[in-house]
N, C-alpha and C positions, 0 to 999 in steps of 0.2 A: 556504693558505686565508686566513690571517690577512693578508695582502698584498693579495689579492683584494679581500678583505670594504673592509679601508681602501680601497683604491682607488674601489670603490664609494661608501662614503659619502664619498669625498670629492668625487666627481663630484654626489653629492644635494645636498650643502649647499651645492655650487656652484650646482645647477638652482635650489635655493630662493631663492639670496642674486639671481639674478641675474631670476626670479619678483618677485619683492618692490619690486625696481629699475619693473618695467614699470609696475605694480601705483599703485606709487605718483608715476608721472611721471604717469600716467592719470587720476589725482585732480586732479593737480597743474593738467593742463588741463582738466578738465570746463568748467571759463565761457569756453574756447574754443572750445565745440563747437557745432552749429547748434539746440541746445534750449534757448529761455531761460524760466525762469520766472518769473510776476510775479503777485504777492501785490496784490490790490485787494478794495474794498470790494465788497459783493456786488450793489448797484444798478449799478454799473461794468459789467457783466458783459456786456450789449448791444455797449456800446460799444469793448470791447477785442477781441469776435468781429470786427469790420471790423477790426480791427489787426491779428489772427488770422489773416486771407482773403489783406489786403493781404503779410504777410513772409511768407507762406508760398510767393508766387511768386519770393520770392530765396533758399526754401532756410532757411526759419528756420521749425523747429517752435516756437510759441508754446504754453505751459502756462499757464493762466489759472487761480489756485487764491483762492478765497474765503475774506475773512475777515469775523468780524463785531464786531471792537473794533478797537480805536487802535493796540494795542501790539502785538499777535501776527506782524504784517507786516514790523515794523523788525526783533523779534526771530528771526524766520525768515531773514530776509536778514543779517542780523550772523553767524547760526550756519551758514551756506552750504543752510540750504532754501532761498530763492532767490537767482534772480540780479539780479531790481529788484525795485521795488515802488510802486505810484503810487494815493495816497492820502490821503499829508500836506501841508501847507503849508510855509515854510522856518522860523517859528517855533518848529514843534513839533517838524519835525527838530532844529534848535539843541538843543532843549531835553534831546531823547529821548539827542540823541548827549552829549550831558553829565551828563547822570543815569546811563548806561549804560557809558559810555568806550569808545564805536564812534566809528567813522570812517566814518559813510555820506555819501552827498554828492547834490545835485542833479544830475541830467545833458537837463534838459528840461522847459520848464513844459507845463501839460495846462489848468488849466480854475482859475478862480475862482468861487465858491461863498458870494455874501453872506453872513453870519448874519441873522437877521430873529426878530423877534418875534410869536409867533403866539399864540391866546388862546379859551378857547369864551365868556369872558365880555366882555368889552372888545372893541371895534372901533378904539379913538384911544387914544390917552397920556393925554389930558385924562380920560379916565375910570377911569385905573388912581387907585386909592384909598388912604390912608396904612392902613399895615401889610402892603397888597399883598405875597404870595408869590410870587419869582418864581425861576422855576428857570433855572440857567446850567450849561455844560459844569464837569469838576472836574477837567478836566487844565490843566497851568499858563497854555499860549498861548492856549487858547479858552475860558480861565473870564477872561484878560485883552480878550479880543477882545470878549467878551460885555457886560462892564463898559465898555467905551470907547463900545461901542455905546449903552449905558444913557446915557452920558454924552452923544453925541451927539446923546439922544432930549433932553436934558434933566432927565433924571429924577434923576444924582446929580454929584457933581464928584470928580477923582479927582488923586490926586499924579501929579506930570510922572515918570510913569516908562514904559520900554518897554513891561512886561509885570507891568502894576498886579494885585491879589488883592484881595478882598474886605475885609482890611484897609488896601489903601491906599485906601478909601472917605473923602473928608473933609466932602462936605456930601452926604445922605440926607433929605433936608425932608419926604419922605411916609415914613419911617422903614421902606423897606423891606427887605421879608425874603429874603434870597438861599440859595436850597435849590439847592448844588451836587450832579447827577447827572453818572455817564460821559454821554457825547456824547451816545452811541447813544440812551440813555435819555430823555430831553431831550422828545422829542415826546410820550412816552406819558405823562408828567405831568400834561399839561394838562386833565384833570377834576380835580384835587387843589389848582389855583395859580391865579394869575389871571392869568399870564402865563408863557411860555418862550424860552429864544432859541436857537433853532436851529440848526446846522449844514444848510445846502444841502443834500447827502446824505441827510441824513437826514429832512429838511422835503420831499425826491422819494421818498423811501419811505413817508410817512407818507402820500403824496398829497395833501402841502400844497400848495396855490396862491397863490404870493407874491403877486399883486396882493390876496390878503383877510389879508396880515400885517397887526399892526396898526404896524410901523415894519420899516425898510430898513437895510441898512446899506450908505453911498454906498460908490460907487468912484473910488476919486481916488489918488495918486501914492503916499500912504500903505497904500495898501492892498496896495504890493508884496510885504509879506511873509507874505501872508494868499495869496498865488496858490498852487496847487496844482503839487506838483513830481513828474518823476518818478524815482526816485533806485535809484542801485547803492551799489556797495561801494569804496571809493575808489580802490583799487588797479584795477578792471576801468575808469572813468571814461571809458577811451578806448576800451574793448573795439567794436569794428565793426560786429557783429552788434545789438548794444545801441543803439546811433546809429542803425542800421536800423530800429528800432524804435522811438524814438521819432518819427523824421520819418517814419513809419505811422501813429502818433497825429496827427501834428498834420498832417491832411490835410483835405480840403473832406468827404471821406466820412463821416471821423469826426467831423466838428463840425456833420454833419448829423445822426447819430446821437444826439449830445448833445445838440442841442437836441432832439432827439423823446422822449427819457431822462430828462431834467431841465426842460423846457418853461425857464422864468424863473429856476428855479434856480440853474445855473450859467453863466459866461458864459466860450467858447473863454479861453484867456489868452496862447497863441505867439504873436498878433497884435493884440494888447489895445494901444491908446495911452491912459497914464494921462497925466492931467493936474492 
């Protein structure tokens, strides 16, 4: 019996060692399977259903899951809840993958998304007034992109650096006050301030109308790094399925959608010529 008995488990701890093997090859390939998932803002969401329609006649189930902050989307995709995620600009990926010590990477541009300054008090620059409150994004790349903009209006002058903050401020002549919010938050301020600077996104959630901002922020050569990506995990970079999917984005269908999505908001960027 005691020969038996061994013979038996040792036939189990084979079925398990060898259970375990399958198990975990199976993990192993999940981001080569036809399911991919991808973390977007929640205005996105029109737009990625044509993305959705479009790979699905190649065999690719599309998981569209919504977020409503900045950071939840790179941290899903770092931790394997997804498999892309398109959202960011390449600034604040730098940024995010450096604070964090992820390895994501762009594998596709999608769309640019002026910032712009919107206001229930002011209509012109000329009439924002010294002490003027104004709110900016308070994550690092779009509380710098908000200030260049400032700067472009004329309103302050800033140290020559990539990615200036509130202290590289050097001339401020109407002495204004910079009340940083997350991004998201950004729009709902404006009964409290006498100005805000927007993110695109969220100035099309708020059903803002960029022709009644009261400044722009141009598009010119510089603005390369402010284009929106749409980004995996660096190891998958070449994954096939993932390539299928963004050249689903960047189609006549979906930049038809985007503009009905975002009216002046944002502008296509696969086929953007910066000058």
């Amino acid at each position: 019996m005691n020969k038996i008995f061994k013979g038996w488990k040792a036939l189990l701890v084979l079925f398990i060692a060898v259970i375990g093997v399958v198990v975990l090859t199976g993990c192993g390939n999940s981001h080569n399977g036809n399911t991919v998932r991808v973390g977007i803002n929640a205005s996105d969401a029109p737009i990625w259903e044509v993305v959705k329609k479009k790979v699905k006649k190649e065999g690719i189930n599309l998981k569209i899951v919504e977020f409503n902050d900045y950071n939840q989307p790179n941290m899903a995709l770092a931790q394997g809840g997804l498999e892309m995620n398109a959202y960011q600009h390449t600034y604040f990926l730098d940024a995010w993958n450096k604070a964090h010590h992820t390895n994501l990477v762009p594998i596709g541009y999608s769309i640019i998304e002026p910032l712009a300054m919107y206001s229930h008090k002011v209509t012109k620059i000329s009439q924002i007034k010294k002490g003027a409150k104004i709110t900016i994004p308070n994550d690092t790349s779009n509380e710098a992109r908000a200030l260049q903009l400032l700067q472009s209006a004329g309103l302050i002058t800033l140290k020559n650096k990539k990615l200036p903050s509130v202290k590289d401020v050097t001339s401020n002549k109407l002495h204004l006050k910079f009340i940083t919010l997350d991004a998201a938050q950004t729009a709902r301020s404006l009964d409290d301030v006498t100005a805000a600077v927007v993110n695109g996104n969220v100035a099309a959630d708020a059903k803002f109308n960029p022709k009644t901002a009261v400044y722009r922020e141009p598009i010119t050569k510089k603005s390369k790094p402010w284009i929106n990506i749409i980004v995996a995990d660096n190891k998958e970079k070449n994954n096939k399925n993932y390539k299928k999917v963004v050249k689903a984005y960047q189609s006549k269908e979906t930049a038809k959608e985007i503009k009905k999505v975002y009216g002046g908001n944002a502008v296509t960027a696969w086929n953007l010529k910066l000058k």
